[in-house]
C-alpha positions as CSV (number, residue, x, y, z in Angstrom):
1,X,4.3,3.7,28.3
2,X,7.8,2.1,30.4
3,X,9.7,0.2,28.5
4,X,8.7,-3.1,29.7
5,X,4.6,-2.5,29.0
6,X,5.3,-3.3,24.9
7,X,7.3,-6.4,25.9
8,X,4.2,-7.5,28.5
9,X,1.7,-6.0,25.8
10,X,2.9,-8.4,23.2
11,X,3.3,-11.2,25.3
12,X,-0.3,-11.1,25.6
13,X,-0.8,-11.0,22.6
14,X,1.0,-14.0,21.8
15,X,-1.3,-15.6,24.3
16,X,-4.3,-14.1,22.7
17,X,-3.4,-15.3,19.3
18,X,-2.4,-18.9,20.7
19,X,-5.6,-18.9,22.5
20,X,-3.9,-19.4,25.5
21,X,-5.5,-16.6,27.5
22,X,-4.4,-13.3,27.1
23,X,-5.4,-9.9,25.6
24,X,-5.4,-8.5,21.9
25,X,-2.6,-5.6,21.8
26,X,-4.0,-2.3,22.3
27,X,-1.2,0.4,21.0
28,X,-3.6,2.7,19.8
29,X,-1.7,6.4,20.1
30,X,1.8,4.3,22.0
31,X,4.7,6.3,21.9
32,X,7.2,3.8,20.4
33,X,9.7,5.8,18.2
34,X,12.8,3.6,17.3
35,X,11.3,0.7,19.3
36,X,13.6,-2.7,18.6
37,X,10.2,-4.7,17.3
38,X,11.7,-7.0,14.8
39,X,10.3,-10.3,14.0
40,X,7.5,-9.3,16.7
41,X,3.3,-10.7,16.0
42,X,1.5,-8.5,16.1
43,X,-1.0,-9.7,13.8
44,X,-4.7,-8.1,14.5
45,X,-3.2,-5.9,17.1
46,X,-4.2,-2.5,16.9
47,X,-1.6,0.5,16.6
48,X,-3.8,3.4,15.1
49,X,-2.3,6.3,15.7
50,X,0.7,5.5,17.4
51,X,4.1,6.5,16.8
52,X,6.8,4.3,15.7
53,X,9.1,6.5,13.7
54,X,12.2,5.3,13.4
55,X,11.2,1.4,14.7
56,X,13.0,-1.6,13.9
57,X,10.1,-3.8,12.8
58,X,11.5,-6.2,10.0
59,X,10.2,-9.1,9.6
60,X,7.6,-8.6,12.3
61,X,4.1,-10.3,11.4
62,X,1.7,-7.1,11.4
63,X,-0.9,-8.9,9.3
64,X,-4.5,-7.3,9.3
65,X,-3.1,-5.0,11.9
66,X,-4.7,-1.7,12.1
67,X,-1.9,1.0,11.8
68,X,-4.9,4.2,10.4
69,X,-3.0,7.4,11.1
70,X,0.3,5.5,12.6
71,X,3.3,7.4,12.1
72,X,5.9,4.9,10.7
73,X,8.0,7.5,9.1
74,X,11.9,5.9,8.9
75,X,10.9,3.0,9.9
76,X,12.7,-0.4,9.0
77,X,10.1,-2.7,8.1
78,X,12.3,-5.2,5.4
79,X,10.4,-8.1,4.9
80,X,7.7,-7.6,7.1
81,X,4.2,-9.2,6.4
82,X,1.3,-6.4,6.5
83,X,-0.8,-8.4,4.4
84,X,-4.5,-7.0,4.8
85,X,-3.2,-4.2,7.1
86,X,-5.5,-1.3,7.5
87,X,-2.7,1.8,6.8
88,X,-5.2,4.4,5.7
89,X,-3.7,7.9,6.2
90,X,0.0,6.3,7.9
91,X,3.2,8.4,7.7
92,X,5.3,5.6,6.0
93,X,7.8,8.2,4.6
94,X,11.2,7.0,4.3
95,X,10.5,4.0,5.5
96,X,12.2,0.4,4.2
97,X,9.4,-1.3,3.1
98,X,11.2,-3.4,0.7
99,X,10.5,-7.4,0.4
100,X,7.8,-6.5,2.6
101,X,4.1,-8.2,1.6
102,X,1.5,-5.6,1.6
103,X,-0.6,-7.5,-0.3
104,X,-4.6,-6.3,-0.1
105,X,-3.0,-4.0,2.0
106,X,-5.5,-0.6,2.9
107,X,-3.0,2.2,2.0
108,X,-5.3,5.0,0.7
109,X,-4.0,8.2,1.2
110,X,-0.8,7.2,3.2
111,X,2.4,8.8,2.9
112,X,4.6,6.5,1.3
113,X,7.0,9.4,0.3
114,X,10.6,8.6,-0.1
115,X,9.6,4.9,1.2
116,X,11.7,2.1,-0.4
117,X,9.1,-0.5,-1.7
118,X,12.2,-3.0,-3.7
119,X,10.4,-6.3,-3.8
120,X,7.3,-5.2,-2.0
121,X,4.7,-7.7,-2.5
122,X,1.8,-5.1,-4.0
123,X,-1.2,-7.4,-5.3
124,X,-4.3,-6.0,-4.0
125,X,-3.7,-3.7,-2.1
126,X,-5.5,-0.2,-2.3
127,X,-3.2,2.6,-3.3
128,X,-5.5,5.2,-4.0
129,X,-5.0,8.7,-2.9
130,X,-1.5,7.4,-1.6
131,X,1.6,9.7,-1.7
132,X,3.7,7.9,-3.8
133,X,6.3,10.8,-4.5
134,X,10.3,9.5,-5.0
135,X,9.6,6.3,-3.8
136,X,12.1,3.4,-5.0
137,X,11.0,0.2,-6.1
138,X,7.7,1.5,-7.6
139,X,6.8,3.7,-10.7
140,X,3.7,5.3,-11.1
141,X,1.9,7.7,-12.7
142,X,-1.9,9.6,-12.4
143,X,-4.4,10.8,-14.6
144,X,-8.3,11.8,-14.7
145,X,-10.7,12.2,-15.0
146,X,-11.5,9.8,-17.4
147,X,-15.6,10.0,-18.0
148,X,-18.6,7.9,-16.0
149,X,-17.0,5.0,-14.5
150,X,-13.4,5.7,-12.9
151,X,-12.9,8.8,-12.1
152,X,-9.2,8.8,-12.3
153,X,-6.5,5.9,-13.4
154,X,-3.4,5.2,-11.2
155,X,-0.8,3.3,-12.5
156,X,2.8,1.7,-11.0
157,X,5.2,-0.7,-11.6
158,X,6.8,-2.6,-9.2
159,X,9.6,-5.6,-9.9
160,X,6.9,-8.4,-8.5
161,X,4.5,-7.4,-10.9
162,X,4.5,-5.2,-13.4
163,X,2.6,-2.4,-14.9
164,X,-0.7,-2.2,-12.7
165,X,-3.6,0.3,-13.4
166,X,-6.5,1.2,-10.7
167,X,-9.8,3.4,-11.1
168,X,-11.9,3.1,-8.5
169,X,-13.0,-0.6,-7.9
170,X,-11.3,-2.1,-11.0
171,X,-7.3,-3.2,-10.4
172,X,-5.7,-5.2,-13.4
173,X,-3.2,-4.9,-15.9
174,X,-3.6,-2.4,-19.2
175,X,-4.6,-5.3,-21.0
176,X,-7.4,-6.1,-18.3
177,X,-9.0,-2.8,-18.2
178,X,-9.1,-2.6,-22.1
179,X,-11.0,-5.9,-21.5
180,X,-13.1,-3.9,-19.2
181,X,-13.8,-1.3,-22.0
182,X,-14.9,-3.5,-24.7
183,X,-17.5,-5.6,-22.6
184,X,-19.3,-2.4,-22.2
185,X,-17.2,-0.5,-19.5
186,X,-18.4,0.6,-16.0
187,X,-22.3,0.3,-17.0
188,X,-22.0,2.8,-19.4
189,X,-24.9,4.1,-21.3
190,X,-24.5,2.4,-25.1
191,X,-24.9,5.8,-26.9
192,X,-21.9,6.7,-24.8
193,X,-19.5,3.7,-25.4
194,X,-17.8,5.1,-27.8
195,X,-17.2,8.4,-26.8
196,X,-15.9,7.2,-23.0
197,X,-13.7,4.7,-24.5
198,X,-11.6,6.8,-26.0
199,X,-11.4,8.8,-23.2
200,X,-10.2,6.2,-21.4
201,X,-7.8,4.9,-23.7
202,X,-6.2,8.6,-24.0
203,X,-5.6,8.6,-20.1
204,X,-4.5,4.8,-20.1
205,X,-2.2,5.8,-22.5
206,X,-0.8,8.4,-21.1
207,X,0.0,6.6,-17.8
208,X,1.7,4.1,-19.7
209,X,3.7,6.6,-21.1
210,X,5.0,8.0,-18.3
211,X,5.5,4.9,-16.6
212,X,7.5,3.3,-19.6
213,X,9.9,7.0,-20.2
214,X,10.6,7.0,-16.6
215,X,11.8,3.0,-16.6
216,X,13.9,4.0,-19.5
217,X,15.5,6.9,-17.6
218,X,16.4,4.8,-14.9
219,X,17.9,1.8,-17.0
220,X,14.5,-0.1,-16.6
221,X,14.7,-0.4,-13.2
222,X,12.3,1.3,-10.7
């Protein structure tokens, strides 16, 4: 790809999304390493697989965008909005994701390594699987199995919301998923209740725990 195609590809795009004609952008497997994309829409476009390590995409508009497999490693993406992206699998390691809004955001099993999620706007999005090792701006912590129901329980905090705990469809606070428990669980069988509960309860615990000594080694902030 020249560099005058991404210009033309998003002006198209712009087109497409103003209904004025046009084409939907197509970047699927692009070579656009350290790209200058900032404030760009690209909202609905599709960039799975491509490669912009190293790209300068803050405050671009990448909303429900699919970016499966893209490699964003080092990428600047401050205050970007990638709410509903599809990221499944991305390399997003080192990359400046903080202010950004990822909310309901796909992430399972990305790479988020090293990434600096300050501010990140979290809520609903699906971090399960994720890579989540030495990242700033988020705590978190894993454990499971934890009996029938979910399987595991992942747990972060981040400064726009909290302490947040996920197993497998469920996504609340602590508070919520002891809820959960006490109205019966995840179906459970009622000769069971007791027995899973506490199993539960053991792993919530201990993701709280980890979560709450490694705030207080860091001065309570993430």
């Amino acid at each position: 790809m020249t560099p005058t195609e991404p210009a033309e590809v998003i002006e198209a795009h712009r087109l497409w999304m103003a209904g004025e004609g046009g084409s939907r952008a197509n970047l699927s497997g692009a070579f656009l390493s350290g790209a200058f994309l900032g404030h760009a829409n690209l909202r609905y476009a599709n960039l799975s697989y491509a490669n912009l390590s190293g790209a300068f995409l803050s405050g671009a508009n990448l909303s429900g965008a699919f970016l499966s497999g893209a490699n964003l490693s080092g990428a600047n993406l401050s205050g970007a909005f990638l709410s509903g992206a599809f990221l499944s699998g991305a390399n997003l390691s080192g990359a400046n994701l903080s202010y950004a809004d990822l909310s309901g955001a796909d992430l399972r099993y990305a790479d988020l390594s090293y990434a600096d999620l300050s501010y990140a706007d979290l809520s609903g999005a699906d971090l399960s699987g994720a890579f989540l090792d030495a990242t700033r701006g988020l705590v978190w912590a894993r454990s499971g199995p934890c009996g029938i129901g979910p399987r595991e329980i992942l747990g972060w905090w981040s400064t726009t919301e909290g302490l947040v705990v996920e197993a497998g469809c469920f996504r609340g606070s602590p508070a919520e998923m002891r809820a959960q428990v006490a109205a019966g669980g995840w179906d459970w069988p009622a000769a069971d209740h007791k027995r899973l509960a506490a199993s539960v309860e053991k792993h919530l615990r201990r993701v709280e725990g980890d979560i709450t000594e490694w705030l207080a080694a860091r001065g309570g902030a993430a």
